[in-house]
TINU-502095 format. One record per residue: residue number from 0; residue in three letters; x, z, y of N, C-alpha, C in turn. Coordinates in Angstrom, 1 decimal, padded with zeros to 4 digits. Layout:
REM TINU-502095
seq:type:n_px:n_pz:n_py:ca_px:ca_pz:ca_py:c_px:c_pz:c_py
NUM:ALA:X:Z:Y:X:Z:Y:X:Z:Y
...
REM end
This chain:
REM TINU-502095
seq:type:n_px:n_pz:n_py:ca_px:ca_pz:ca_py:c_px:c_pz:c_py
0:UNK:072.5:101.7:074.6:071.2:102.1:074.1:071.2:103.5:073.6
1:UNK:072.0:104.2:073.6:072.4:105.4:073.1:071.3:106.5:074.1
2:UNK:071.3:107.3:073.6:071.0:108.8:074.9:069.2:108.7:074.5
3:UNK:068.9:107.7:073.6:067.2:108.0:073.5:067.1:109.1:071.9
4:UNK:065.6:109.2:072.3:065.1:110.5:071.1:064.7:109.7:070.0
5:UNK:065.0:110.7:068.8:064.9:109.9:067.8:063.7:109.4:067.3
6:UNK:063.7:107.7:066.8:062.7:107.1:066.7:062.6:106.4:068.3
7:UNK:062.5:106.8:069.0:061.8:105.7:070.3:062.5:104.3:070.2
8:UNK:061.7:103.6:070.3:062.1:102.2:070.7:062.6:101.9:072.3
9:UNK:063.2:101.0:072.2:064.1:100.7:073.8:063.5:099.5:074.2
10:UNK:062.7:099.3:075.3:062.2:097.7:075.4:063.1:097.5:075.9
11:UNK:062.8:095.7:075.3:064.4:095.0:075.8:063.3:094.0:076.4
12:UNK:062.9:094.0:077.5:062.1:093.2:078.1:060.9:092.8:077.1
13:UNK:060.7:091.5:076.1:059.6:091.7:075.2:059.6:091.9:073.9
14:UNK:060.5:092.2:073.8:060.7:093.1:072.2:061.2:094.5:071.9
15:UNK:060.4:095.1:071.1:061.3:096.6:071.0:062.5:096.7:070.1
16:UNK:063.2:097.0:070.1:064.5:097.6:069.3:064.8:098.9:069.0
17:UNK:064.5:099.5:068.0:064.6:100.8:067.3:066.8:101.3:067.6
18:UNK:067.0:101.8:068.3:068.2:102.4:068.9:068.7:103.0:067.4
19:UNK:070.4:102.9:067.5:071.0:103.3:066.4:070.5:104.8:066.0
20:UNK:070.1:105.7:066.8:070.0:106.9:066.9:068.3:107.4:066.2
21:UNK:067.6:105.8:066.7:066.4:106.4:065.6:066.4:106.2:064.6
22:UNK:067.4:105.4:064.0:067.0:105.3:062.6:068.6:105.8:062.0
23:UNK:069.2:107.0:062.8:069.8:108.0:062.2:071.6:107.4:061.9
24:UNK:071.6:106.3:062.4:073.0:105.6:061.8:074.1:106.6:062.5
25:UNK:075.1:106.1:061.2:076.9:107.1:061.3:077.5:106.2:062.3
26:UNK:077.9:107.2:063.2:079.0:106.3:064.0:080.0:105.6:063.8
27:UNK:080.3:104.6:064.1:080.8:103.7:063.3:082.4:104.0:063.5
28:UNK:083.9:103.5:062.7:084.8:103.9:062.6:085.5:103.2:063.7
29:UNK:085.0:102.0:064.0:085.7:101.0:064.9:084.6:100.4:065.2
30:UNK:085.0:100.1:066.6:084.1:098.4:067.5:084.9:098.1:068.4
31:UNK:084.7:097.0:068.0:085.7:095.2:068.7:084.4:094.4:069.4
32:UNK:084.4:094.5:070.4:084.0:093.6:071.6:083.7:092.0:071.5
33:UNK:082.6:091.7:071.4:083.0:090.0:071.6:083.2:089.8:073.0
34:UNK:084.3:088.9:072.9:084.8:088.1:074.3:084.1:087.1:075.2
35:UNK:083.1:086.4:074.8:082.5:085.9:074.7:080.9:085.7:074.8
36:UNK:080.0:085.0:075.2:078.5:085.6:074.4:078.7:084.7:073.3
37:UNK:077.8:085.0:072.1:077.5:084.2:071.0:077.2:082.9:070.9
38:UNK:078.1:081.8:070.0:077.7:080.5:070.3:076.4:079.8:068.8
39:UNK:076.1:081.5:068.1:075.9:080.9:066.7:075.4:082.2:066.5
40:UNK:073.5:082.3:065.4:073.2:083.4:065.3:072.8:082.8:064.0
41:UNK:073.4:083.9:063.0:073.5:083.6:061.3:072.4:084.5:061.0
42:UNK:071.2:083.9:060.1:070.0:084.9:059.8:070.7:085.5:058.4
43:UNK:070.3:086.3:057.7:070.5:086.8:056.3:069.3:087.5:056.0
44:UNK:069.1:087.6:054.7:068.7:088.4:054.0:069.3:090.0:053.0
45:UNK:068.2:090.8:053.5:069.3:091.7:052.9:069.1:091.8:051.4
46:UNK:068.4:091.6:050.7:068.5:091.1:049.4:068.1:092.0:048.4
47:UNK:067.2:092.9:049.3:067.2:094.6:048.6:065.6:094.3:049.1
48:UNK:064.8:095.7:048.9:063.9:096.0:048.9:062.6:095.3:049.7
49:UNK:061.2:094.8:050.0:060.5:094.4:051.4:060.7:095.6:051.7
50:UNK:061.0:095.8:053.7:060.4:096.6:054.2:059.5:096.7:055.2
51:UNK:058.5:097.0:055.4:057.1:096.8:056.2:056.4:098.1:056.6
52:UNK:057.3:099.2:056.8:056.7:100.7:057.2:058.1:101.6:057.7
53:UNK:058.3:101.8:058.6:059.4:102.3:059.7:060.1:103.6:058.4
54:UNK:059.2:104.0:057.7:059.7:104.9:056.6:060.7:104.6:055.9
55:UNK:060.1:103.6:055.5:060.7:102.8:054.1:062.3:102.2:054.8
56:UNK:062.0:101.4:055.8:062.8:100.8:057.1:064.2:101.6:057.4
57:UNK:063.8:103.2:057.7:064.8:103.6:058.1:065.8:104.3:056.7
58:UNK:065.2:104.8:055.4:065.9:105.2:054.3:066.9:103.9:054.1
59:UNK:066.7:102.6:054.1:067.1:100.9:053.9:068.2:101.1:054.5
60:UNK:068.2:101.8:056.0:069.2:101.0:056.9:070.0:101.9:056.6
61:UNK:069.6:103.5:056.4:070.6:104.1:055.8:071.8:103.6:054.7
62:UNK:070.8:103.0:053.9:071.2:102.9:052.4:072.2:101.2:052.9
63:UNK:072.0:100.4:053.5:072.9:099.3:053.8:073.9:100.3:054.6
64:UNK:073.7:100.8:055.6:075.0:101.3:056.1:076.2:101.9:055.5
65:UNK:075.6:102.8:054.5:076.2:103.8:053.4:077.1:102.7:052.6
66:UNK:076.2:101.5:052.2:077.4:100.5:051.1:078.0:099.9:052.0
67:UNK:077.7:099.2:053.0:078.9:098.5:053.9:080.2:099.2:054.1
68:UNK:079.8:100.6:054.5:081.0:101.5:055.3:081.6:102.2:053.9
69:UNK:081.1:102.5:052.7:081.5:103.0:052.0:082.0:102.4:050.7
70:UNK:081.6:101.4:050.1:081.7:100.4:049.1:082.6:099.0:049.8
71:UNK:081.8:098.8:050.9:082.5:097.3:051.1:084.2:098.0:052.2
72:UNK:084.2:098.7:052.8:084.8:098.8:053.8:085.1:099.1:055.2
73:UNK:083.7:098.2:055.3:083.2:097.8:057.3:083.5:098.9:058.0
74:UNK:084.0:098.9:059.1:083.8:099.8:060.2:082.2:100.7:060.3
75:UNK:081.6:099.5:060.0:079.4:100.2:060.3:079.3:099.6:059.3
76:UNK:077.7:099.5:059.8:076.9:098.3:058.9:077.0:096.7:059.9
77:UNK:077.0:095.9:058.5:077.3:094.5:059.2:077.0:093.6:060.3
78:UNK:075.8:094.0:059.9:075.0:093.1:060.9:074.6:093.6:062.6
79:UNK:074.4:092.8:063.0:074.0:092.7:064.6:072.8:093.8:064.5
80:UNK:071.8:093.0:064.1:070.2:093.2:064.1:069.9:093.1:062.6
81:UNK:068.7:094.0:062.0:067.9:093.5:061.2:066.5:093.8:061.4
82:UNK:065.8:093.0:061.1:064.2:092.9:061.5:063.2:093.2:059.7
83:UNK:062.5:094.5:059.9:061.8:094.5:058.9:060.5:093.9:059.0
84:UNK:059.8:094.0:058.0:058.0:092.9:057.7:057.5:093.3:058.6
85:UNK:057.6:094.5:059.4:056.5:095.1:060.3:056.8:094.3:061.6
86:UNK:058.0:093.6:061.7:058.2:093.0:063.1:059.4:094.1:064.0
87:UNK:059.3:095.1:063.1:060.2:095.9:064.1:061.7:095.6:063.9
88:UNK:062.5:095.6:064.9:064.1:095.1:065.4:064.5:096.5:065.4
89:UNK:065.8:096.6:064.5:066.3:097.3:064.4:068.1:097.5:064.7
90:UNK:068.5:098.1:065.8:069.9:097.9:066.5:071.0:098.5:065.0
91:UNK:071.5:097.5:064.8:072.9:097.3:063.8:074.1:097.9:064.5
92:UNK:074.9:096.7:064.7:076.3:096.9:065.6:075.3:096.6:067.4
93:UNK:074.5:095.8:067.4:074.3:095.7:068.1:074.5:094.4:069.4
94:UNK:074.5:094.1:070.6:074.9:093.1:071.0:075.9:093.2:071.9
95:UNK:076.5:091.8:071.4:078.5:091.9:072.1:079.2:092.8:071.3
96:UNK:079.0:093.4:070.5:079.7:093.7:069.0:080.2:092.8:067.7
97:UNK:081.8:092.7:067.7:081.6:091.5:066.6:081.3:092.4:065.0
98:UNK:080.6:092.1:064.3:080.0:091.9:063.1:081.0:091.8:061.8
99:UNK:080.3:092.3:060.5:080.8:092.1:059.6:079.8:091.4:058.9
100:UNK:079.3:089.8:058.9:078.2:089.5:058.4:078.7:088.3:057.8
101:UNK:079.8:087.5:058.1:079.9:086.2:057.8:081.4:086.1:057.6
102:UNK:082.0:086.0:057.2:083.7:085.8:057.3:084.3:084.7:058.1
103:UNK:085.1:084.6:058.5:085.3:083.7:060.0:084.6:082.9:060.6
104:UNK:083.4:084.0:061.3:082.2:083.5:062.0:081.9:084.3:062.7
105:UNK:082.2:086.0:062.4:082.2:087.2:063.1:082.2:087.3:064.8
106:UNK:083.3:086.3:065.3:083.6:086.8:066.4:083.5:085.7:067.4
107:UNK:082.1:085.1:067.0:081.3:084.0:068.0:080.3:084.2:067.5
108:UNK:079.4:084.9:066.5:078.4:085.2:065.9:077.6:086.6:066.3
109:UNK:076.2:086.3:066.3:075.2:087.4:066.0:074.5:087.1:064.3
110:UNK:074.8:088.3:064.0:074.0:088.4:062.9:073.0:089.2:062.3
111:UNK:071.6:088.6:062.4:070.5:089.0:062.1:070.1:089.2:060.7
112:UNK:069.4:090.1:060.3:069.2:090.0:058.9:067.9:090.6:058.8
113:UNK:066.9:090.0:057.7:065.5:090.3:057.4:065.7:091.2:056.5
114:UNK:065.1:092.4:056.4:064.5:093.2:055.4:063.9:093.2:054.4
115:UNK:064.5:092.3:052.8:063.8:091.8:051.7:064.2:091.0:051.0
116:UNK:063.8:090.3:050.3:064.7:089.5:049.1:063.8:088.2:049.3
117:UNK:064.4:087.0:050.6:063.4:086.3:050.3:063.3:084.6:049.7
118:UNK:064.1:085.3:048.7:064.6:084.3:047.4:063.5:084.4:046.8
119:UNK:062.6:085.8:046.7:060.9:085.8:046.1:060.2:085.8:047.0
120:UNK:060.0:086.2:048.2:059.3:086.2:049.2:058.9:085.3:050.0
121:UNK:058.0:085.6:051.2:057.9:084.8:052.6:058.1:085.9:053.6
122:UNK:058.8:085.5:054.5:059.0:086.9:055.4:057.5:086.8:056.1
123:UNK:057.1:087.7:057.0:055.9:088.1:057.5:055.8:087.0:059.1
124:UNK:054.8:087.5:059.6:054.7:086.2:061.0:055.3:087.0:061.8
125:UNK:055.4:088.2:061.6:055.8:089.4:062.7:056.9:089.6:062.5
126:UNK:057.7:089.2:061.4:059.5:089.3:061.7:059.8:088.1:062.1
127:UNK:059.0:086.7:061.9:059.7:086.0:062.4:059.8:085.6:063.7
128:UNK:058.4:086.2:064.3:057.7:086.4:065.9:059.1:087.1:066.6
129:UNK:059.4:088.0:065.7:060.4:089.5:066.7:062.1:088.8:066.5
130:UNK:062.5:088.0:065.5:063.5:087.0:065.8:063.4:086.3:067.1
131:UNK:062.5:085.8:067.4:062.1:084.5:068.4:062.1:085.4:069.8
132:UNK:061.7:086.2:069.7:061.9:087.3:070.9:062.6:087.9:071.0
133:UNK:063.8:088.0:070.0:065.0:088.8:070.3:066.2:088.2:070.5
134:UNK:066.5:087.0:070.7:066.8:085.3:070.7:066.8:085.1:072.2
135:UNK:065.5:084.9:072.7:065.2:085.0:073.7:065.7:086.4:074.8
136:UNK:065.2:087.0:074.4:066.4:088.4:075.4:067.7:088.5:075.0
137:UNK:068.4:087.7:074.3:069.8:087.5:074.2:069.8:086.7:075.3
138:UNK:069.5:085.8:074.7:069.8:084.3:076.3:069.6:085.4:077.0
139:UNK:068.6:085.5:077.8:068.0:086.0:078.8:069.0:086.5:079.9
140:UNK:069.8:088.1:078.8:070.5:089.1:078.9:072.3:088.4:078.7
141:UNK:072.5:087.1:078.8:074.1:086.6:078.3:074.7:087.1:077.4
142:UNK:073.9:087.5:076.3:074.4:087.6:075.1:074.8:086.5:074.1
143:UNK:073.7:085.1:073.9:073.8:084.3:073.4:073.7:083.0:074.5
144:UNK:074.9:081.9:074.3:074.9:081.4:075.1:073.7:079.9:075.1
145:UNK:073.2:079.7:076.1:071.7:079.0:076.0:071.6:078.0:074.9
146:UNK:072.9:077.1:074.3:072.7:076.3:073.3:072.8:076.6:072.1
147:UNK:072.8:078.1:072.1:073.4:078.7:070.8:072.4:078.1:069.5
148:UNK:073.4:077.7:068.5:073.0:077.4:067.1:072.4:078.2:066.5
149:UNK:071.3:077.9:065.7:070.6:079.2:064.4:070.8:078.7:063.2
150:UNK:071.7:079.4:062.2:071.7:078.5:060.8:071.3:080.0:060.0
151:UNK:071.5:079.8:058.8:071.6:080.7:058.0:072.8:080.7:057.2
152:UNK:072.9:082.2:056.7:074.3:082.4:056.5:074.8:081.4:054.9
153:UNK:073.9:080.6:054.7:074.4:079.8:053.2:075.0:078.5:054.1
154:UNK:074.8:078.4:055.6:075.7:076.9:055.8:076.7:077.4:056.3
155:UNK:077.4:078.4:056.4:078.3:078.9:056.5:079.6:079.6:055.5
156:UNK:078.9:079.6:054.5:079.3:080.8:053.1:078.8:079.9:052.0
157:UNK:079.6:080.4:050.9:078.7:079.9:049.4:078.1:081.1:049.0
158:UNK:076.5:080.8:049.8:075.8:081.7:049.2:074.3:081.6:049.1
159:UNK:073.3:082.5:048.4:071.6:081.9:048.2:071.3:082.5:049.6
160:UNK:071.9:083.1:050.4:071.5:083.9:051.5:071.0:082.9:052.5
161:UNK:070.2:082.7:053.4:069.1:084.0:053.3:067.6:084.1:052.4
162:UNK:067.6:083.3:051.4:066.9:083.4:050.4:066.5:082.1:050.8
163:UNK:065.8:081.3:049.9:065.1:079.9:049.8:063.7:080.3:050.6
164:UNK:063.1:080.7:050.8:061.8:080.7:051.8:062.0:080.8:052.9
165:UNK:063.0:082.2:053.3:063.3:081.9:054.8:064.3:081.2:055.2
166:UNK:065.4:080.4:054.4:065.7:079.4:054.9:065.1:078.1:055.1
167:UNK:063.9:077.7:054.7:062.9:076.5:054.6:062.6:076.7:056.2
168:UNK:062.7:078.0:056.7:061.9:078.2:058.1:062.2:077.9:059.4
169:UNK:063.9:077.8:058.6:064.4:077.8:060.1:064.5:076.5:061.1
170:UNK:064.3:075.5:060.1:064.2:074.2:061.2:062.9:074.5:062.4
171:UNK:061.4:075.0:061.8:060.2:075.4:062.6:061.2:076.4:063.5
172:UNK:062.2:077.4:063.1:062.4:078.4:064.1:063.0:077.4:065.0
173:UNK:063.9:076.8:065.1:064.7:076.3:065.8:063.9:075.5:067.1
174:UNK:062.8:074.8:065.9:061.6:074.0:067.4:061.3:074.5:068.3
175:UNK:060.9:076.0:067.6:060.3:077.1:068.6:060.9:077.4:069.6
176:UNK:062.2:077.9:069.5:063.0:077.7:070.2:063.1:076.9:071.2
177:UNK:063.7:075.7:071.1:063.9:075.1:072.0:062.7:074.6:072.7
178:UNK:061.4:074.3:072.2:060.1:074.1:072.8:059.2:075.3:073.7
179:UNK:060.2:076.1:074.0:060.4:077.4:074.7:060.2:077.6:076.2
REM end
């Protein structure tokens, strides 16, 4: 996805995806390959600010990148994907990259993450819309393999992640899904 101008989005068939390059991300120190496509896509929450305006969106992803690679360690930032209120999909590590999102879950996992804290919140209809569509062009594209699992990252981890509202959601996501 690389070689576009900054800011353009990359259609990935029906969803756009804002390219590492528009929203300014450091090249990452290392990437490890999944072997695999994904058998398991872990949602999170980033647990920081709503973001719902590509402005606000792209300072955020900064600001997660900056603590992952700098504070926590990570090669990048953790996650696969994160999707802000506006609906917009934003390329992380990206797909067939394993991830720093879950601890021995990484390297059969995609991991998505919402933009907001939604332990107080409800995420918007348009991030949950651009999950369901970005899911879908995984399959599609043999990224995620057709029976892939959606949990959130608290059945995995001891954690509130991905906040009590959007985890209430995910059984409806999952219907959607498969009633697809």
């Amino acid at each position: 996805m690389d070689g576009h101008a900054p800011g353009q989005t990359v259609a990935m068939n029906a969803v756009a995806v804002v390219c590492r390059r528009g929203w300014n991300a450091v090249e990452p120190r290392e990437r490890t390959e999944m072997k695999n496509p994904a058998q398991t896509v872990i949602v999170h929450h980033t647990a920081l600010r709503y973001c719902a305006h590509p402005r606000d969106s792209i300072s955020q992803l900064a600001h997660i990148q900056h603590m992952h690679m700098q504070e926590r360690g990570f090669d990048d930032i953790g996650y696969n994907f994160l999707i802000s209120g506006d609906g917009m999909v934003y390329e992380g590590r990206g797909w067939g990259i394993v991830g720093a999102h879950a601890k021995e879950h990484n390297f059969s996992s995609v991991g998505v993450a919402f933009m907001g804290n939604f332990s107080d919140e409800l995420p918007s209809s348009a991030s949950l819309s651009a999950l369901l569509r970005l899911l879908r062009i995984g399959v599609l594209h043999g990224h995620l393999r057709p029976n892939f699992v959606l949990v959130g990252h608290r059945d995995v981890a001891k954690t509130e992640c991905p906040g009590e509202h959007l985890y209430a959601l995910l059984p409806k996501l999952r219907d959607q899904l498969q009633n697809q």
